[in-house]
One Martini backbone bead per residue (centre of mass of N, CA, C, O) as a GRO file, in nm:
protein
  130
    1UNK     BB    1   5.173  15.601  11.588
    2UNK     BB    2   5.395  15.442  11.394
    3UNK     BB    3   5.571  15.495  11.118
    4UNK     BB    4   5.662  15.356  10.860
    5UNK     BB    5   5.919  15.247  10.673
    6UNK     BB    6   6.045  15.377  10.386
    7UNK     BB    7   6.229  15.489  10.107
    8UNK     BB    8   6.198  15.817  10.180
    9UNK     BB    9   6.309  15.814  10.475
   10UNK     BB   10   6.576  15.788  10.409
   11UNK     BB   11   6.857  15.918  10.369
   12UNK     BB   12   6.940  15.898  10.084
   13UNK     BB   13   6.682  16.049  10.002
   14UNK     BB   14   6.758  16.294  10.190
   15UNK     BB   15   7.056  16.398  10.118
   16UNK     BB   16   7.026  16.619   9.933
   17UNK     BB   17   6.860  16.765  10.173
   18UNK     BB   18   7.080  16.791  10.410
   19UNK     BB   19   7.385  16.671  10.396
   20UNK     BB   20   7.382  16.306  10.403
   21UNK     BB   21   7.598  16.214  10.245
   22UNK     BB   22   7.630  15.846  10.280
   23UNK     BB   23   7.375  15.816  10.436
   24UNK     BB   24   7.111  15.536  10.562
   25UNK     BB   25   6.992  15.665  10.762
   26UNK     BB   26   6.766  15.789  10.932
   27UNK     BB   27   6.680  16.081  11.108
   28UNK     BB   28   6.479  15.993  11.283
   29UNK     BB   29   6.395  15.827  11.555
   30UNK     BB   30   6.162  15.636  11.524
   31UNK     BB   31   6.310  15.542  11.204
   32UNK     BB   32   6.569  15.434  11.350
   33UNK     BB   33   6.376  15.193  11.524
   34UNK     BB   34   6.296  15.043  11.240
   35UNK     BB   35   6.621  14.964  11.243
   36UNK     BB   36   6.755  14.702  11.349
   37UNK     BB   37   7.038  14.629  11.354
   38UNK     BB   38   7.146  14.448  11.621
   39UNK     BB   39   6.862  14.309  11.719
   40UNK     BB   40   6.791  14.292  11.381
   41UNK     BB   41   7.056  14.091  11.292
   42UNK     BB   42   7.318  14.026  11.466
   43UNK     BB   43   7.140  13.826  11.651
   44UNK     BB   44   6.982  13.725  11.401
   45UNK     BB   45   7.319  13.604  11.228
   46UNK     BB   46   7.610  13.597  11.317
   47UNK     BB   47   7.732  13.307  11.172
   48UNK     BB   48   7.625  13.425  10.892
   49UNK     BB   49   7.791  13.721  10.928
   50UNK     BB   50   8.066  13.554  10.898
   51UNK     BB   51   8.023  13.390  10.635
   52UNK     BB   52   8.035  13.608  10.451
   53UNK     BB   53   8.298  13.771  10.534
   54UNK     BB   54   8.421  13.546  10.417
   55UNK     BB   55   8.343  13.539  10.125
   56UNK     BB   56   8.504  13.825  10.089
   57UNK     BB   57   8.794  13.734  10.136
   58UNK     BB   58   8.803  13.516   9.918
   59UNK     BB   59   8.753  13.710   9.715
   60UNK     BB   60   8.989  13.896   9.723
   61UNK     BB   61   9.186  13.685   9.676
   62UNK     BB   62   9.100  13.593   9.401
   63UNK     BB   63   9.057  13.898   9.244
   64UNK     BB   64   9.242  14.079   9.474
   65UNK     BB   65   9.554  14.017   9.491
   66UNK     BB   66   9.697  14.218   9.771
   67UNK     BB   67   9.502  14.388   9.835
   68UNK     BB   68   9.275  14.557   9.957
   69UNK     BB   69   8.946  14.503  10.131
   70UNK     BB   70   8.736  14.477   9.843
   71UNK     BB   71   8.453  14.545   9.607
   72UNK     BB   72   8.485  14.439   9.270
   73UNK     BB   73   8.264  14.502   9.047
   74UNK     BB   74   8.399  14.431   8.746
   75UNK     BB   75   8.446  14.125   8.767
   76UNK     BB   76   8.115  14.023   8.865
   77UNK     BB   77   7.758  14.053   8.762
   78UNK     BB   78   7.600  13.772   8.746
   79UNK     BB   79   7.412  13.706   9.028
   80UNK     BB   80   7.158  13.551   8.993
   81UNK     BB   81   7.291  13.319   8.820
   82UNK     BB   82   7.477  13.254   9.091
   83UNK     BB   83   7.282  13.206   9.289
   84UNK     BB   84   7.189  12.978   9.176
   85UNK     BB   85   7.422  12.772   9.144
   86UNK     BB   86   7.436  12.769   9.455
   87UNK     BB   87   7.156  12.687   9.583
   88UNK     BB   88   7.208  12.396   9.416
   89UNK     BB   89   7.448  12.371   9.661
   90UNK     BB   90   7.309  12.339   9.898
   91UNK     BB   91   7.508  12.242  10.183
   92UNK     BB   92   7.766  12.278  10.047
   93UNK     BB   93   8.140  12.252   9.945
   94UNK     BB   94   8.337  12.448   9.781
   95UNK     BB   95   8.658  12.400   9.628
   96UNK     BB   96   8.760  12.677   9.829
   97UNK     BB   97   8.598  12.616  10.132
   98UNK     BB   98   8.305  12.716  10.086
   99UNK     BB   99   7.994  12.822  10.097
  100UNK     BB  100   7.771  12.831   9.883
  101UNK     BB  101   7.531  12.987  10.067
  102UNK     BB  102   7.763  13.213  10.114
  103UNK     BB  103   7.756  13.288   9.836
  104UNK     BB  104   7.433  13.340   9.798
  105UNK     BB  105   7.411  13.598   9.970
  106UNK     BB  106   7.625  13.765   9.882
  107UNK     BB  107   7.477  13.805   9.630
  108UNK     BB  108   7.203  13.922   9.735
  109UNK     BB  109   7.362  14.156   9.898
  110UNK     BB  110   7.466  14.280   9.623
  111UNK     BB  111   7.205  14.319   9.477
  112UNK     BB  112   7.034  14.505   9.702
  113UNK     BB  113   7.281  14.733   9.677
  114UNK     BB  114   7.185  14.796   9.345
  115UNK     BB  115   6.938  14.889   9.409
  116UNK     BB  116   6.962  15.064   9.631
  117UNK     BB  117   7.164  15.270   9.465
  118UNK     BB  118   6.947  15.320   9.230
  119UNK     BB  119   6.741  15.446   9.454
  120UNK     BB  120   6.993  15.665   9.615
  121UNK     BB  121   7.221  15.492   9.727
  122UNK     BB  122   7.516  15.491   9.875
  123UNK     BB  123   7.802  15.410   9.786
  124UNK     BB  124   7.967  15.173   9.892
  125UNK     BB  125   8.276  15.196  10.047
  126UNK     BB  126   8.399  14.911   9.980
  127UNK     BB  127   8.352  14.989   9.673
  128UNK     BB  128   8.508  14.953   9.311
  129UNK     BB  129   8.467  15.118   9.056
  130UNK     BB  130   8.522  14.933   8.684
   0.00000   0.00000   0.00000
């Protein structure tokens, strides 16, 4: 029987024995098949993940213009609170021309990375701290 995968499971738990800074998957191999990264994340959601990658872009250009594409996070912390916001327009688009929506996940995926890396995964490479 398979073992399910916790968050001790995971590399970054694992990275200081390991010596695998930086990476995010699991060791093993049946708990790395059990992260189906390709066919349980971008073909259940393609159109929705090209949508918040739009809205990574729209916002590098608002916030560092001019910049190489990063997550600057010293900019903008309040992510529950934005979230909020946006959800309450969901179904609209925000007068930037982007879905309110895609703005609502992008805060959510921002949020479960600060979570998850308060829990010892690795600072993801896209971001800046501010």
């Amino acid at each position: 029987m398979n073992k399910l995968v916790t968050l001790e499971d995971l590399s970054f738990a694992l990275a200081k024995d390991t010596g695998r800074d930086g990476l995010v998957l699991p060791v093993g191999k049946e708990e790395r098949k059990q992260i189906p990264i390709g066919s349980g994340f971008f073909d259940y959601f393609p159109a929705a993940i090209a949508e918040v990658a739009n809205v990574s872009w729209h916002g590098n250009n608002q916030h560092n213009p001019g910049e190489p594409l990063h997550w600057s996070r010293g900019k903008s912390n309040d992510h529950f609170d934005t979230i909020m916001r946006h959800l309450m327009e969901r179904g609209a688009i925000d007068v930037d021309g982007v879905r309110h929506t895609a703005k609502a996940a992008w805060r959510i995926l921002a949020l479960l990375q600060l979570e998850l890396e308060d829990e010892g995964a690795p600072v993801a490479r896209g971001a800046k701290i501010e």
